[in-house]
N, C-alpha and C positions, 0 to 999 in steps of 0.2 A: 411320160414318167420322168422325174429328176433324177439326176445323180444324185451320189452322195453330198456334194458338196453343193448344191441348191442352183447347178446348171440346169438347163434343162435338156441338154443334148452335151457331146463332147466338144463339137464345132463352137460352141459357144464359151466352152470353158478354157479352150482354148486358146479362142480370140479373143479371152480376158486377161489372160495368164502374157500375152505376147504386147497387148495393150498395155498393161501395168509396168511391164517390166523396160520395155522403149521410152515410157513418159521419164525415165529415170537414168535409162541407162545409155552412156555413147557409147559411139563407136571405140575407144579407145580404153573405156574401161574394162577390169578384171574383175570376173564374178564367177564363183563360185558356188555351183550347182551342188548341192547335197543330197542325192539318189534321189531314184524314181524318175528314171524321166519317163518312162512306158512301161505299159503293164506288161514285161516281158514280150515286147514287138519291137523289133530295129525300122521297121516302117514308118513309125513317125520323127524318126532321126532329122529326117532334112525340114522337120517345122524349126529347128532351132538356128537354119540359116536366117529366120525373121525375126531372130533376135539380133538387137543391140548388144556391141562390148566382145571383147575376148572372154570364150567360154572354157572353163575347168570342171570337171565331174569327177566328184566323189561318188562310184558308184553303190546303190541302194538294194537292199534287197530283192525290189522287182526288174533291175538291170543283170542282163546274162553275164557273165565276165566273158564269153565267147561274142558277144558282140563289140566287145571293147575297138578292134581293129573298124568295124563301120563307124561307129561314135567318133572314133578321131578324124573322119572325115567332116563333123559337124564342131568339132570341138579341139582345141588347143592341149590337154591335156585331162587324162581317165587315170583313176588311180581309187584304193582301198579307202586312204584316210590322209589327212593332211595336216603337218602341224605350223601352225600360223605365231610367231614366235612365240608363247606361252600357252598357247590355247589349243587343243585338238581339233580338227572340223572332222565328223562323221557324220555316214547317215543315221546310224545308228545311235542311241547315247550312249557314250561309252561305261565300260563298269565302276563306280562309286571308289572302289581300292585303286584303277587307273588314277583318278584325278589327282591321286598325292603328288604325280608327276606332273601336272600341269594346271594352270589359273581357273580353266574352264574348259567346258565341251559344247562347240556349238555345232547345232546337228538339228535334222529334220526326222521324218520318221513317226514320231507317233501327231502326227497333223495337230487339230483340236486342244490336245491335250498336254501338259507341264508336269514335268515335275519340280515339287517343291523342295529343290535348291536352288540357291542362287550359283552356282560354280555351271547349271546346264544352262545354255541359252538354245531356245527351241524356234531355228527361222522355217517350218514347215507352213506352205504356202498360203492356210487357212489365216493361222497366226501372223502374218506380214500382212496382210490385205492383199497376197498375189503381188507383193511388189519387194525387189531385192533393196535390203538394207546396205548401209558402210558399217563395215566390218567393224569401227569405231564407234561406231552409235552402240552396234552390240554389246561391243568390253565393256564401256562406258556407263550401261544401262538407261542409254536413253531408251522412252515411250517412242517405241519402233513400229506402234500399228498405224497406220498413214489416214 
């Protein structure tokens, strides 16, 4: 049986997700995770030691906020929402009256699926090809699916 996402086990969706993201990302860089890292399990915390880069999490609606103190052992820094100088990052999209306050909301959360504004930029992992963009391709609008 597949998953949703056209794996056909988790092991595999995995080793895609950790594949994509190292062809792209060093040691050195900052990337910023936009919720969801587990479906509510702190168990698979320590897959993101195989990632590449200094890691930050916005955490997601399927993230506990009681597990935040394990996550920091996987992760550089856990927090609600982040604002990137004019831009929001959540996982969520934020509410439409929010953005009078700011250029854009980039955020994850409904996978597949966009909304039609341009002020949301939606990096949920479907949408990237499972590979972490520059924050600057985002604002920018570049064709960010790889």
């Amino acid at each position: 049986m597949a998953l949703k996402r056209g794996f056909s086990d988790i092991e595999s969706h995995d080793n895609h997700i950790i594949s994509q993201w190292n062809s792209v990302v060093t040691k050195r860089d900052v990337v910023w995770i936009l919720g969801d890292i587990t479906m509510e399990k702190s168990s698979p915390y320590a897959l993101l030691d195989k990632l590449n880069g200094i890691k930050k999490i916005v955490l997601g609606n399927h993230d506990k906020p009681n597990h935040s103190k394990e996550l920091l052992k996987y992760a550089n820094a856990v927090c609600g929402m982040f604002k990137y100088k004019e831009y929001m990052m959540s996982h969520c999209p934020i509410h439409p009256d929010e953005l009078i306050r700011f250029k854009g909301n980039i955020h994850g959360h409904i996978h597949e699926n966009s909304i039609n504004d341009s002020r949301y930029i939606n990096v949920s992992c479907e949408v990237v090809d499972y590979t972490p963009q520059l924050i600057t391709d985002l604002i920018e609008g570049r064709n960010f699916v790889s």
